[in-house]
One Martini backbone bead per residue (centre of mass of N, CA, C, O) as a GRO file, in nm:
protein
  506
    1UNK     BB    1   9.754   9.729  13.267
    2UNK     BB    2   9.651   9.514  12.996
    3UNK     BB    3   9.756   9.354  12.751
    4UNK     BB    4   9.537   9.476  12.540
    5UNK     BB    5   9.605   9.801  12.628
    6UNK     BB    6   9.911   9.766  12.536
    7UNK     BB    7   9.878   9.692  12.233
    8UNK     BB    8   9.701   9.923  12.157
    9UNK     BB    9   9.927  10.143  12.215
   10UNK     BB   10  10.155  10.030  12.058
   11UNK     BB   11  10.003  10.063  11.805
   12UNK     BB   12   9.930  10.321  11.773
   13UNK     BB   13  10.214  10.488  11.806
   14UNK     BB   14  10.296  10.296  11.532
   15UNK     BB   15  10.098  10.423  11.341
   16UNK     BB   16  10.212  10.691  11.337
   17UNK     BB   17  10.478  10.669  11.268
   18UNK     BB   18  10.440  10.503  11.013
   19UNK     BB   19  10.279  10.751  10.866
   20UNK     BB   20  10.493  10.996  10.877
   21UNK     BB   21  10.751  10.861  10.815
   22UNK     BB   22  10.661  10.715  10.534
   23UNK     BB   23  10.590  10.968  10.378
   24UNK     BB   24  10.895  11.132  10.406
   25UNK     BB   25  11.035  10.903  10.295
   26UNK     BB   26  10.902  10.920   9.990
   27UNK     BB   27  10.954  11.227   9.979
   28UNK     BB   28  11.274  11.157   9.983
   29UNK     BB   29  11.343  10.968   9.779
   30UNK     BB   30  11.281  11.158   9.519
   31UNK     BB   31  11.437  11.410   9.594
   32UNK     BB   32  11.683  11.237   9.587
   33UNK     BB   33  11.698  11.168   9.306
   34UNK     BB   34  11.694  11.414   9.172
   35UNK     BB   35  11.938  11.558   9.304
   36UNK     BB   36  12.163  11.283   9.327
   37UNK     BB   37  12.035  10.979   9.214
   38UNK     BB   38  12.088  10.630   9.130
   39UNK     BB   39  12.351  10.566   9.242
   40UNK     BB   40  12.308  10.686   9.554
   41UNK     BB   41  12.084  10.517   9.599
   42UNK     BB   42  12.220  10.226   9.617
   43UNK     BB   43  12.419  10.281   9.793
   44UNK     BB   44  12.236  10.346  10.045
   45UNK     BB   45  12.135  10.003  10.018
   46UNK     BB   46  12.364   9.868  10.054
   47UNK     BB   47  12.491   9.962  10.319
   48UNK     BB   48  12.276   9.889  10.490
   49UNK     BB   49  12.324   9.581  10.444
   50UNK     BB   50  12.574   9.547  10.557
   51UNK     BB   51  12.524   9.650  10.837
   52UNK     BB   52  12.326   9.425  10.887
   53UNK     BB   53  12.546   9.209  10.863
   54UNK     BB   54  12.698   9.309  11.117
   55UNK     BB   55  12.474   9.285  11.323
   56UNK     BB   56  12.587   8.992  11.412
   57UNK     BB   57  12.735   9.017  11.642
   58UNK     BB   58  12.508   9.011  11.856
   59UNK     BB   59  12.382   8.711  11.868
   60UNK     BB   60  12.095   8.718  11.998
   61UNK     BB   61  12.116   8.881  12.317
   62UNK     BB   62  11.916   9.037  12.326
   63UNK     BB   63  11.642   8.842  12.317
   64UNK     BB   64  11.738   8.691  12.558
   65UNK     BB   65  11.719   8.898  12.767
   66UNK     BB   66  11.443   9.002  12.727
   67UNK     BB   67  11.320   8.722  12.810
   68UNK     BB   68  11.448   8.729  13.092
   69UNK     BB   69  11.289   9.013  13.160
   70UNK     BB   70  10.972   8.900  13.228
   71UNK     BB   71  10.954   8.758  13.481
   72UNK     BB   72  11.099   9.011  13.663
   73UNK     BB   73  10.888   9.219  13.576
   74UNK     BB   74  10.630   9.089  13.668
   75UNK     BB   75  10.762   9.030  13.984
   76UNK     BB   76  10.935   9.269  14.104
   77UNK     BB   77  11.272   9.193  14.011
   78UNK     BB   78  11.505   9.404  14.058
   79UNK     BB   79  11.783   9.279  14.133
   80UNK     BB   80  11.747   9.093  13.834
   81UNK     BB   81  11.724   9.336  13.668
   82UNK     BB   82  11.978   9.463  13.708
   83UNK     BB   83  12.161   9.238  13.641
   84UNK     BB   84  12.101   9.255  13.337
   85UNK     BB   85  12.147   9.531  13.258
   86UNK     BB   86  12.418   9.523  13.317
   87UNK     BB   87  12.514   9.288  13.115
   88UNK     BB   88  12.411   9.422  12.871
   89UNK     BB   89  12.601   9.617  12.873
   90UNK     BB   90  12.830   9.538  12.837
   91UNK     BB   91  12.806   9.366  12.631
   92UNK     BB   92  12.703   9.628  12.410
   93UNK     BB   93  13.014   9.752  12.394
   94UNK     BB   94  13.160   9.495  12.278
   95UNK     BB   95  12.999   9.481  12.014
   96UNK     BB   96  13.082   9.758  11.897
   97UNK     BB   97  13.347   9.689  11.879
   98UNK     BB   98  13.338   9.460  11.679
   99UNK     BB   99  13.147   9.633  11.460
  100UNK     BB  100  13.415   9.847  11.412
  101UNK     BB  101  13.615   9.613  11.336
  102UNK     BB  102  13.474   9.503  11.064
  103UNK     BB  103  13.405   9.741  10.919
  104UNK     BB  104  13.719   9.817  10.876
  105UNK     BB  105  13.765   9.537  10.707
  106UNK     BB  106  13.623   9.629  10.444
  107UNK     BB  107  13.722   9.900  10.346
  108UNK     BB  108  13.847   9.794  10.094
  109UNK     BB  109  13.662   9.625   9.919
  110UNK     BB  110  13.417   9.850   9.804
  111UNK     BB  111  13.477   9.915   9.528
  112UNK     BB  112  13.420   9.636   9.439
  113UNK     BB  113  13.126   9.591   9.528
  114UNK     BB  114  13.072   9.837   9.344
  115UNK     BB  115  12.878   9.830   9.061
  116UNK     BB  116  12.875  10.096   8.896
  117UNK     BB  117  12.966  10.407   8.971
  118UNK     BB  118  12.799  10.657   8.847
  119UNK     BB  119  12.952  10.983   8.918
  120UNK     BB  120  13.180  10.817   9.096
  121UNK     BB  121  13.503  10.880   9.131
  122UNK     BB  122  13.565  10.827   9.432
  123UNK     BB  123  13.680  10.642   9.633
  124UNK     BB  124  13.710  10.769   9.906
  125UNK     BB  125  13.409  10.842   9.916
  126UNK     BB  126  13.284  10.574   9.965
  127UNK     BB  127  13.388  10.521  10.242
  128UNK     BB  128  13.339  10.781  10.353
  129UNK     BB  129  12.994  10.689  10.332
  130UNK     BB  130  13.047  10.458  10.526
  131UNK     BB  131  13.149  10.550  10.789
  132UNK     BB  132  12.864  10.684  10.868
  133UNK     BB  133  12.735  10.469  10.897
  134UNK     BB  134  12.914  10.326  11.106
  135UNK     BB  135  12.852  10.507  11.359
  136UNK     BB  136  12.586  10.488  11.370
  137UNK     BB  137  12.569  10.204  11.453
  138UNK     BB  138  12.749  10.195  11.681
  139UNK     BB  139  12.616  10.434  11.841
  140UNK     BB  140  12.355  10.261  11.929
  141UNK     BB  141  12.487  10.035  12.158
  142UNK     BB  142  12.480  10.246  12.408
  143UNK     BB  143  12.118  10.240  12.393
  144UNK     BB  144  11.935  10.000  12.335
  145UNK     BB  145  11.939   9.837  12.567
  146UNK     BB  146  11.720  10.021  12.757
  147UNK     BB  147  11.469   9.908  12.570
  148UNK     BB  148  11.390   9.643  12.720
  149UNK     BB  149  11.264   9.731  12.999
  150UNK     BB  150  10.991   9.873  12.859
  151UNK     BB  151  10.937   9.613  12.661
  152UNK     BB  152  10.878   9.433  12.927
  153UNK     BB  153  10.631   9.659  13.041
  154UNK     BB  154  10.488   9.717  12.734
  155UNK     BB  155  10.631  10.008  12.610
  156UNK     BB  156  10.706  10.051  12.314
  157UNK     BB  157  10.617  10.336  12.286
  158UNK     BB  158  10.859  10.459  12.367
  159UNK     BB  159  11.061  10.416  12.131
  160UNK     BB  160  10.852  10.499  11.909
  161UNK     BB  161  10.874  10.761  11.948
  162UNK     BB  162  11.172  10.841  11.976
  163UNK     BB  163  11.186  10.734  11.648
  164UNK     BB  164  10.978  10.946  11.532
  165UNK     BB  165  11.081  11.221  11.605
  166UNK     BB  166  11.381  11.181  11.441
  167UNK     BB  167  11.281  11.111  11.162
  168UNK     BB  168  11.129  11.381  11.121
  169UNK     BB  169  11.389  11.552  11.150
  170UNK     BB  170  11.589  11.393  10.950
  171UNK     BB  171  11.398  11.417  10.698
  172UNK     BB  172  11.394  11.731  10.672
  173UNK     BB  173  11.647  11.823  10.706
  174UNK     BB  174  11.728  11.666  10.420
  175UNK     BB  175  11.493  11.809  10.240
  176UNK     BB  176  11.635  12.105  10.280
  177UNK     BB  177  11.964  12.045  10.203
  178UNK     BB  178  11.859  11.937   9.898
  179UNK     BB  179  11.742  12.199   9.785
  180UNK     BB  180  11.970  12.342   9.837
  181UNK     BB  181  12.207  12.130   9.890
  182UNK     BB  182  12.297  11.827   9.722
  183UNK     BB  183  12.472  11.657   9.897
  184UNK     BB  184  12.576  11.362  10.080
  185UNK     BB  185  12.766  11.483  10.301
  186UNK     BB  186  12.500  11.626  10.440
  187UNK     BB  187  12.307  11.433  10.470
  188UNK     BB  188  12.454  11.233  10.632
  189UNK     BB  189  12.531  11.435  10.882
  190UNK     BB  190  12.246  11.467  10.965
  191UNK     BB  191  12.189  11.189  11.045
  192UNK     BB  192  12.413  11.201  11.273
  193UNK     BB  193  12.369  11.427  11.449
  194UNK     BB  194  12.037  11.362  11.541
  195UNK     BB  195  12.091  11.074  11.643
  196UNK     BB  196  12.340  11.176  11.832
  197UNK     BB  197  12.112  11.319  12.006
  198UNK     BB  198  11.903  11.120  12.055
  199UNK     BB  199  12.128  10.918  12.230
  200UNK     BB  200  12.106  11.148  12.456
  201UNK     BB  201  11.856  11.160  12.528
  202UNK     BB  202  11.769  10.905  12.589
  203UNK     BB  203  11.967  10.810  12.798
  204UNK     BB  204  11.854  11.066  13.022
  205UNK     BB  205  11.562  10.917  13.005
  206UNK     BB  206  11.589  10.687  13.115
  207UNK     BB  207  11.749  10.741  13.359
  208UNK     BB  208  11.508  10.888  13.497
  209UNK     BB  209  11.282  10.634  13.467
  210UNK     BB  210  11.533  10.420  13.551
  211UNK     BB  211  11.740  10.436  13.851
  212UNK     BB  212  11.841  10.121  13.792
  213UNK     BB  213  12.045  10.191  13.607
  214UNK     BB  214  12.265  10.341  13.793
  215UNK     BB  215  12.286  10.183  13.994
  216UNK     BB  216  12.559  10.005  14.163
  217UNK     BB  217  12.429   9.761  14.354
  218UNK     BB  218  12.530   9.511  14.189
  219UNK     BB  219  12.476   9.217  14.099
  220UNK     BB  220  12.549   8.894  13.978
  221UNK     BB  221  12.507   8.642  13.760
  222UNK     BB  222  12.408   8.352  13.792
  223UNK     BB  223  12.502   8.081  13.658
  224UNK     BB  224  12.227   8.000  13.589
  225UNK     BB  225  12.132   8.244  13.411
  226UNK     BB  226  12.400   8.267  13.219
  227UNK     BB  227  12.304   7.978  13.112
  228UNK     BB  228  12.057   8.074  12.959
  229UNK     BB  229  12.210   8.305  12.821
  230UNK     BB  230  12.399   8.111  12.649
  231UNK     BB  231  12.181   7.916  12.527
  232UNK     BB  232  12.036   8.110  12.346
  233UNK     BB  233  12.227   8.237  12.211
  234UNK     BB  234  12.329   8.010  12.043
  235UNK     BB  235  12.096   7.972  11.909
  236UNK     BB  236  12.088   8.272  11.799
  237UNK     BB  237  12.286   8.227  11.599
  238UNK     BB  238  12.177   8.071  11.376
  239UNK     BB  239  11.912   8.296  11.339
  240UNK     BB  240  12.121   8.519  11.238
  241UNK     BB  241  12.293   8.440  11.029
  242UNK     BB  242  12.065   8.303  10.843
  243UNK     BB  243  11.910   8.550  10.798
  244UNK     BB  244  12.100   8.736  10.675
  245UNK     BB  245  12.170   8.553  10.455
  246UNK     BB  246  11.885   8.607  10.342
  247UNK     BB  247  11.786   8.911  10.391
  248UNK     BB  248  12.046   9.104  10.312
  249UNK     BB  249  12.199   9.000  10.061
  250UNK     BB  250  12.056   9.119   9.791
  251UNK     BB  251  12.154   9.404   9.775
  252UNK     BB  252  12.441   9.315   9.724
  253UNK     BB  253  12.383   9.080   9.467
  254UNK     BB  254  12.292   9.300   9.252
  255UNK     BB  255  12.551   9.514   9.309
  256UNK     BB  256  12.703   9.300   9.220
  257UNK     BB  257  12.577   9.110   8.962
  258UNK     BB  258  12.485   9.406   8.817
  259UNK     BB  259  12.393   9.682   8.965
  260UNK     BB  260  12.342   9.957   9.146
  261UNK     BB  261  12.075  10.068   9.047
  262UNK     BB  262  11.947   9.851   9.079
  263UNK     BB  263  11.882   9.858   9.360
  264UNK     BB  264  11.750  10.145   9.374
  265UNK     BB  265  11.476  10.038   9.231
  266UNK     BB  266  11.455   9.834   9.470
  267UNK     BB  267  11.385  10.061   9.680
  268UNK     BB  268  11.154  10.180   9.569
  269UNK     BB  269  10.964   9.953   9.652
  270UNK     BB  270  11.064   9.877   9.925
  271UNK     BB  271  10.965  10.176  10.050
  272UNK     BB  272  10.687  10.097  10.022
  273UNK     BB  273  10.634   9.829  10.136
  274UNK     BB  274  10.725   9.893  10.403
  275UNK     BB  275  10.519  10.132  10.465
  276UNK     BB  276  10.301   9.886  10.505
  277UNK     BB  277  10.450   9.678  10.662
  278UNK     BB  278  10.490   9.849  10.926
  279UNK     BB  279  10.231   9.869  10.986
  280UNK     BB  280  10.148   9.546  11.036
  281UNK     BB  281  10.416   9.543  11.233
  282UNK     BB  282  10.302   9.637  11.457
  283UNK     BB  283  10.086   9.432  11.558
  284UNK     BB  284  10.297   9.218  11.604
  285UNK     BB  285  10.524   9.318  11.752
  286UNK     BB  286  10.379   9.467  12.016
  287UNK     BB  287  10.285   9.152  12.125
  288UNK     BB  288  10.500   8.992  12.263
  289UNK     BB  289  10.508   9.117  12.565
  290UNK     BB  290  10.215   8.988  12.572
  291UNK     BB  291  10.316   8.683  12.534
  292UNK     BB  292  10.489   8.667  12.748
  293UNK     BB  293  10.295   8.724  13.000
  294UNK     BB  294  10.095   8.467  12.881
  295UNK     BB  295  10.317   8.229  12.922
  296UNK     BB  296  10.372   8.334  13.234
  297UNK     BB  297  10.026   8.314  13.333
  298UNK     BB  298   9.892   8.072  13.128
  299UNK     BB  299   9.747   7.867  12.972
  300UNK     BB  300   9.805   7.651  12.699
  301UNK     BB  301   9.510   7.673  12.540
  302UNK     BB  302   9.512   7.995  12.584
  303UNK     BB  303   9.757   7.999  12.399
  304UNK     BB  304   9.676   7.863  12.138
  305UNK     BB  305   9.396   8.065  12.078
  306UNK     BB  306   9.614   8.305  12.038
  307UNK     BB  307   9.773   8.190  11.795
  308UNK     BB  308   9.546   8.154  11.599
  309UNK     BB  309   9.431   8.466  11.615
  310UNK     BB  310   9.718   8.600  11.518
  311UNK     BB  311   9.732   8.354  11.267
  312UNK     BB  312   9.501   8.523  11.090
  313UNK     BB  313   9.530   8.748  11.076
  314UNK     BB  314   9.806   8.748  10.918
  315UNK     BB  315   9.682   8.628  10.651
  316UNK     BB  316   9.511   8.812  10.584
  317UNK     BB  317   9.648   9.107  10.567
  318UNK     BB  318   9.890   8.994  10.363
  319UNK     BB  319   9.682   8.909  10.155
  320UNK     BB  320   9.592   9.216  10.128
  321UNK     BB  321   9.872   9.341  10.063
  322UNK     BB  322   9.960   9.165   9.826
  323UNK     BB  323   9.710   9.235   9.624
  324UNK     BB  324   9.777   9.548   9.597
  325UNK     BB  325  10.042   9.530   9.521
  326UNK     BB  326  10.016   9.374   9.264
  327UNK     BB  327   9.824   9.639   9.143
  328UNK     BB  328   9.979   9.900   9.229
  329UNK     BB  329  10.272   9.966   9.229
  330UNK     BB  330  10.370  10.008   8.950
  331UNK     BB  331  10.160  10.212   8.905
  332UNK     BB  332  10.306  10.400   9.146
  333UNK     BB  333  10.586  10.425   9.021
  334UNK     BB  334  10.534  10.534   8.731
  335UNK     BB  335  10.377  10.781   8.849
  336UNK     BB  336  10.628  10.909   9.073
  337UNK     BB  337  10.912  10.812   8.908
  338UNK     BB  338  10.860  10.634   8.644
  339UNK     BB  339  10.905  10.407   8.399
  340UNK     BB  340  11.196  10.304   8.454
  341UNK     BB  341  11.112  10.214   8.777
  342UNK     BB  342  10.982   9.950   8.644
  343UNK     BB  343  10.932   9.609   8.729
  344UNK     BB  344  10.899   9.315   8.634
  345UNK     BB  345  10.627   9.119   8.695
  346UNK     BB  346  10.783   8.864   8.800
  347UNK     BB  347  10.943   9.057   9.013
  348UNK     BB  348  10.726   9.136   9.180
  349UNK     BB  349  10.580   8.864   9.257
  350UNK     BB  350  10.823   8.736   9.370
  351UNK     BB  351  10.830   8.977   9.622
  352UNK     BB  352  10.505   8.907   9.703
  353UNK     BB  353  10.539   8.609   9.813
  354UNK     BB  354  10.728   8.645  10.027
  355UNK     BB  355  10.572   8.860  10.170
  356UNK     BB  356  10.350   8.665  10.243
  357UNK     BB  357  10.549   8.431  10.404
  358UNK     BB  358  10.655   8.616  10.581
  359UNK     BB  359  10.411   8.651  10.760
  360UNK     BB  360  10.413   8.338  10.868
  361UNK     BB  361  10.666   8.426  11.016
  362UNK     BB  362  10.625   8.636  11.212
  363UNK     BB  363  10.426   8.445  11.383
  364UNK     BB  364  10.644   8.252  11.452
  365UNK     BB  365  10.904   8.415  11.539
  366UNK     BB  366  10.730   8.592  11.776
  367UNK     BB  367  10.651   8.361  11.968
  368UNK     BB  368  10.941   8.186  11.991
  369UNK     BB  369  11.020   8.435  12.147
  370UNK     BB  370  10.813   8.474  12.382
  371UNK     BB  371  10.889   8.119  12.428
  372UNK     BB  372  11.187   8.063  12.418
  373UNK     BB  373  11.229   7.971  12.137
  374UNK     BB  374  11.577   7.852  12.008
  375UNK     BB  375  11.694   7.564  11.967
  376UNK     BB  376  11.502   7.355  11.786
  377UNK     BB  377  11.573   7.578  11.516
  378UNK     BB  378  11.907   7.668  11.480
  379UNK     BB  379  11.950   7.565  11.184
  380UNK     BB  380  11.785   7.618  10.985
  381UNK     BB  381  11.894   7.949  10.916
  382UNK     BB  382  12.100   7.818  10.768
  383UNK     BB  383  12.012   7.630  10.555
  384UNK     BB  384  11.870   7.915  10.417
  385UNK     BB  385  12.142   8.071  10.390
  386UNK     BB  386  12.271   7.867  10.191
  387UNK     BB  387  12.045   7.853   9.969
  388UNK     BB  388  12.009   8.162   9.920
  389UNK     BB  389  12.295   8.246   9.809
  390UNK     BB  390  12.334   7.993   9.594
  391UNK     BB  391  12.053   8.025   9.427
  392UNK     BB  392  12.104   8.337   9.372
  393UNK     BB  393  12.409   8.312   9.249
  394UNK     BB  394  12.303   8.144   9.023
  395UNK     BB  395  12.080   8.277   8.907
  396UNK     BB  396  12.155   8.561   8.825
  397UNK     BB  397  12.352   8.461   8.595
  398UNK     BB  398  12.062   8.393   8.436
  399UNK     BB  399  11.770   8.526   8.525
  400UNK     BB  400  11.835   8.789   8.699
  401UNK     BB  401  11.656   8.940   8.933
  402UNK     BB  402  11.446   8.663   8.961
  403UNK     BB  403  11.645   8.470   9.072
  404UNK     BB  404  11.677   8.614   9.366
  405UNK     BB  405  11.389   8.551   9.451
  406UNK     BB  406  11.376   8.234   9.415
  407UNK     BB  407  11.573   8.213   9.624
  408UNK     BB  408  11.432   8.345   9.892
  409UNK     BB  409  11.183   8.199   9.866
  410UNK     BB  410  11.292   7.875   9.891
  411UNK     BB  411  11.432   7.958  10.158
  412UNK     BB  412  11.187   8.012  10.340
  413UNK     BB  413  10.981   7.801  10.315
  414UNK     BB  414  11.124   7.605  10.482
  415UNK     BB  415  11.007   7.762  10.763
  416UNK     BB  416  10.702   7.745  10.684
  417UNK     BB  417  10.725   7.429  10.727
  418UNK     BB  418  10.913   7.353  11.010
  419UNK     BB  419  10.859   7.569  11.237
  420UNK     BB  420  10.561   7.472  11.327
  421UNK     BB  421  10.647   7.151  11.377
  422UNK     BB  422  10.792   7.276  11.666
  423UNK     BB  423  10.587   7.463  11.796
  424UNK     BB  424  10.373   7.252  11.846
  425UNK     BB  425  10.536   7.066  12.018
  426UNK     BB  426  10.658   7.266  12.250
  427UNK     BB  427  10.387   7.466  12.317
  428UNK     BB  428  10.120   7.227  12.255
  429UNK     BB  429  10.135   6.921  12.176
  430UNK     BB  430  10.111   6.898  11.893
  431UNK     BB  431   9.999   6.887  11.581
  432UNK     BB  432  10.036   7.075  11.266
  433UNK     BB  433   9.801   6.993  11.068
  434UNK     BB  434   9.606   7.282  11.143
  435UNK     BB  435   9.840   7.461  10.986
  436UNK     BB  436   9.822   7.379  10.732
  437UNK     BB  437   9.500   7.355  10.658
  438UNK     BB  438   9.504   7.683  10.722
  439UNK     BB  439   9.690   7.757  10.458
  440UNK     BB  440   9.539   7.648  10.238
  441UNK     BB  441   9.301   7.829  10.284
  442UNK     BB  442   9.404   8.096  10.260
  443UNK     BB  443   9.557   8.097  10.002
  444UNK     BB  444   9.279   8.029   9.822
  445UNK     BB  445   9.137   8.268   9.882
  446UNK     BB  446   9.349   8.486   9.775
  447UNK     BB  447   9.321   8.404   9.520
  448UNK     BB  448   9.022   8.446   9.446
  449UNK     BB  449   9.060   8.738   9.497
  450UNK     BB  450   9.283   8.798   9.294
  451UNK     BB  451   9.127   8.769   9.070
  452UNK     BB  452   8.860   8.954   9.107
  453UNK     BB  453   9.091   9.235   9.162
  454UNK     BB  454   9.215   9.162   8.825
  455UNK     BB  455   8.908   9.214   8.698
  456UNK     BB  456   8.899   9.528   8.810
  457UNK     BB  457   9.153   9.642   8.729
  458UNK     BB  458   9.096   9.615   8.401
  459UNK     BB  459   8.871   9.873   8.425
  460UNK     BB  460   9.032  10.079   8.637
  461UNK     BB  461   9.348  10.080   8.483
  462UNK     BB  462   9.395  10.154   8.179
  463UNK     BB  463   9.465  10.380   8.321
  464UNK     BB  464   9.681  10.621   8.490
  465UNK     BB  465   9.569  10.741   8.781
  466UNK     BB  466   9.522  10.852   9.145
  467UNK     BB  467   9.205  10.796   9.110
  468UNK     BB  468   9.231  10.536   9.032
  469UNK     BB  469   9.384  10.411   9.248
  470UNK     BB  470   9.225  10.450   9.446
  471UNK     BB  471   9.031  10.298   9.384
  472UNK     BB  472   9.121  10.013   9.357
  473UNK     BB  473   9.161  10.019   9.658
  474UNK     BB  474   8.886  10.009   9.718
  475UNK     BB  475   8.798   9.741   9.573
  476UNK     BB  476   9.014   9.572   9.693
  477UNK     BB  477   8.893   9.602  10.010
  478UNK     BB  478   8.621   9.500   9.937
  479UNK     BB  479   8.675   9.231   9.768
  480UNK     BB  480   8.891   9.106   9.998
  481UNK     BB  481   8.726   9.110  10.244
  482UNK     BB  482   8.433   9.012  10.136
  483UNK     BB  483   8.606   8.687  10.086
  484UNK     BB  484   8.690   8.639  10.346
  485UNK     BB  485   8.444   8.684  10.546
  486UNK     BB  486   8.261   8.468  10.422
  487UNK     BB  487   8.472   8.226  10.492
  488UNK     BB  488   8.561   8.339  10.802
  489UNK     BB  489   8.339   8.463  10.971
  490UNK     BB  490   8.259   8.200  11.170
  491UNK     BB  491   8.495   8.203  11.351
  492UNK     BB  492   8.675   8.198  11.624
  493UNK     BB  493   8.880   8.424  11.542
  494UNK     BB  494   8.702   8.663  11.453
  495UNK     BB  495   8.518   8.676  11.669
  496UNK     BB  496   8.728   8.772  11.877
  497UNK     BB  497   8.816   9.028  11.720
  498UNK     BB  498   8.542   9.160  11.732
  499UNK     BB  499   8.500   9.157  12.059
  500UNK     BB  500   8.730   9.362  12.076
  501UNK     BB  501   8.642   9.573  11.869
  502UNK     BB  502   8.353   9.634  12.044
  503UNK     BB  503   8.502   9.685  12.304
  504UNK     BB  504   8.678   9.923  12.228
  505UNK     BB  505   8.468  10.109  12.082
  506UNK     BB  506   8.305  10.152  12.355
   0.00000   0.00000   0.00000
């Protein structure tokens, strides 16, 4: 099977999971509120925020070894295989053990960091909420690393099905506990029995399909193997470190300086972001492994091709998703969850700014993960996440939760900039000068189709009513979709998408 019917496969099973599993999971969270309330909404925001500050741990050791077993799945070279496999399990043993080790030493100061804990009583209920967070998590570690196998065979579809099967089983039972008993210490136990089948059952799925997980003869790592994980590794601790430090940890800075429902508010965007998110990075994630095996097979020219059709797409895609959000989000959050749970304009906005920016890094930095490229920019995301702590936690203090986004956004911007020309120097040996010069077409022409779509919005959405939001949804796909194709119907990137279209069509 070829690159490209093995994207389409991941691509559809992705969808298919993120249609599910999105739907069932916003209508968990009305749920959730109507039932348990608006304070246990942000702490379980919260919690999240915290686990995934912890799992620096890992300190991008998969990431690494993923790329490293691109070259021997390619070339049907099991002993090194084995090799690899044998070493990560190791190693993501050690990480589980560390993870669980720093969770219990955040464990006293927990009371500290929620703030206006509304209807909880008691610090002790507070830990033990987390003390579940933290065991899903580590229990995690222990079967994690074995989908790497199918993911370096392009078969990301395998772990996709099995998180969406799990997700569904979850989120149903938790539905259903809801209504019956609200409590919130079943809502997480259901969530962790169901997790901890699911990891029972995937790990002797995956070992009765690669029996060479199992085999006892594994060779270890040449020094020269250890040495390129432990290059990439080194380089990847500060892309860590710098994600968290950028990514997670709004969450945490909102519920510490503002009060944790306000987190939940916030969670409520988030929870659709997501879910149209999740759609999106279907197509760009699943890509990665057919990156890896272009990139160990291809030339260089037909590289840099490949990857401008990759960044054309995602600029449309997320370019007409922030357009849409901008126009309808708010709208539908005042209809679903109440008029008290839509956040200030200008804090939607800067929301939707990052996550169309997100867009342009996800694409950067899916690529120099399957080339490999990692060293390069190792200290970016440091300087990204101390710009974004500081100016987060410094402005949320003068204006508000719009603060925090404004930290984002300009800590975000930094590798917008910088690491286009990183990735066109060290992978296609070029000057990234059209890489900037099509992001201001992007860019200019979106904010044009958001003008027609906001005068569109005007006169579709004066009243709120869900037959209005799909209408306006109709217009925004429509206007939004017919300025871009106007203006770039006839480019390289597009005719290259269409003539794939054309031909999975037929």
């Amino acid at each position: 099977m070829g690159r490209v019917k093995y994207a389409a496969r991941n691509i559809l099973f992705g969808y298919l999971s993120n249609a599910v599993t999105g739907v069932l999971g916003i209508a968990l969270q009305k749920i959730f509120i109507i039932k348990l309330g608006e304070t246990l909404l942000g702490v379980n925001s919260t919690y999240t925020s915290i686990l995934s500050v912890l799992s620096l741990a890992e300190l991008g050791l998969g990431t690494a070894v993923n790329f490293s077993l691109y070259g021997p799945v390619a070339r049907g070279d099991r002993e090194t295989v084995k090799a690899y496999m044998q070493f990560y399990k190791k190693a993501y043993r050690a990480i589980a053990l560390v993870i669980a080790l720093a969770g219990l030493v955040l464990v006293p100061f927990l009371p500290r960091l929620i703030r206006d804990p509304v209807g909880i009583d008691s610090n002790a209920d507070l830990i033990n909420y987390y003390l579940i967070f933290l065991f899903n998590t580590v229990s995690s570690y222990f079967v994690a690393y074995k989908y790497s196998l199918p993911n370096a065979e392009q078969k990301n579809y395998i772990q996709s099905n099995v998180l969406t099967l799990t997700k569904i089983a979850t989120v149903l039972t938790q539905i259903a506990l809801l209504l019956a008993v609200p409590d919130f210490y079943l809502y997480l136990f259901a969530a962790a029995a169901i997790e901890l089948v699911q990891k029972i059952f995937a790990n002797a799925y995956l070992n009765r399909k690669y029996p060479l997980l199992r085999e006892k003869n594994v060779r270890k790592l040449t020094p020269s193997e250890l040495s390129d994980i432990k290059k990439k590794t080194g380089a990847l601790v500060c892309h860590k470190v710098g994600d968290a430090a950028r990514l997670q940890t709004d969450s945490i800075i909102i519920t510490g300086f503002i009060n944790v429902t306000m987190s939940g508010y916030v969670d409520n965007y988030n929870k659709v972001i997501n879910l149209i998110a999740n759609f999106v990075n279907v197509i760009f994630n699943s890509v990665i492994s057919s990156f890896g095996n272009l990139i160990a097979t291809e030339s260089e020219e037909k590289q840099y091709e490949m990857f401008r059709v990759y960044r054309f797409f995602a600029s449309w895609i997320y370019g007409y998703a922030s357009v849409g959000f901008f126009l309808l989000l708010t709208p539908f959050i005042t209809w679903y969850y109440g008029d008290r749970f839509a956040l200030p304009a200008a804090v939607v906005g800067a929301i939707l700014i990052d996550f169309y920016f997100k867009g342009e890094r996800v694409v950067l930095s899916n690529y120099k993960t399957a080339a490999g490229v990692f060293e390069q920019d190792k200290f970016l995301p440091l300087i990204q996440g101390a710009v974004n702590l500081v100016l987060s936690i410094v402005l949320v203090q003068r204006v508000g939760l719009l603060g925090v986004y404004i930290g984002t956004i300009l800590s975000g911007l930094i590798a917008n900039v910088i690491r286009p020309v990183i990735i066109y120097r060290a992978c296609f040996d070029r000057k990234a000068d059209t890489y900037f010069y099509d992001a201001f077409r992007y860019i200019g022409v979106s904010v044009l189709a958001l003008a027609a779509c906001a005068y569109a919005g005007s006169l579709l959405l004066s009243t709120v009513s869900l037959l209005r939001m799909i209408g306006m949804a109709a217009a925004v796909t429509v206007i939004y979709n017919g300025i871009f194709l106007l203006f770039f119907g006839r480019t390289f990137e597009f005719r290259y998408l269409y003539g794939i279209f054309i031909k999975r069509l037929k």
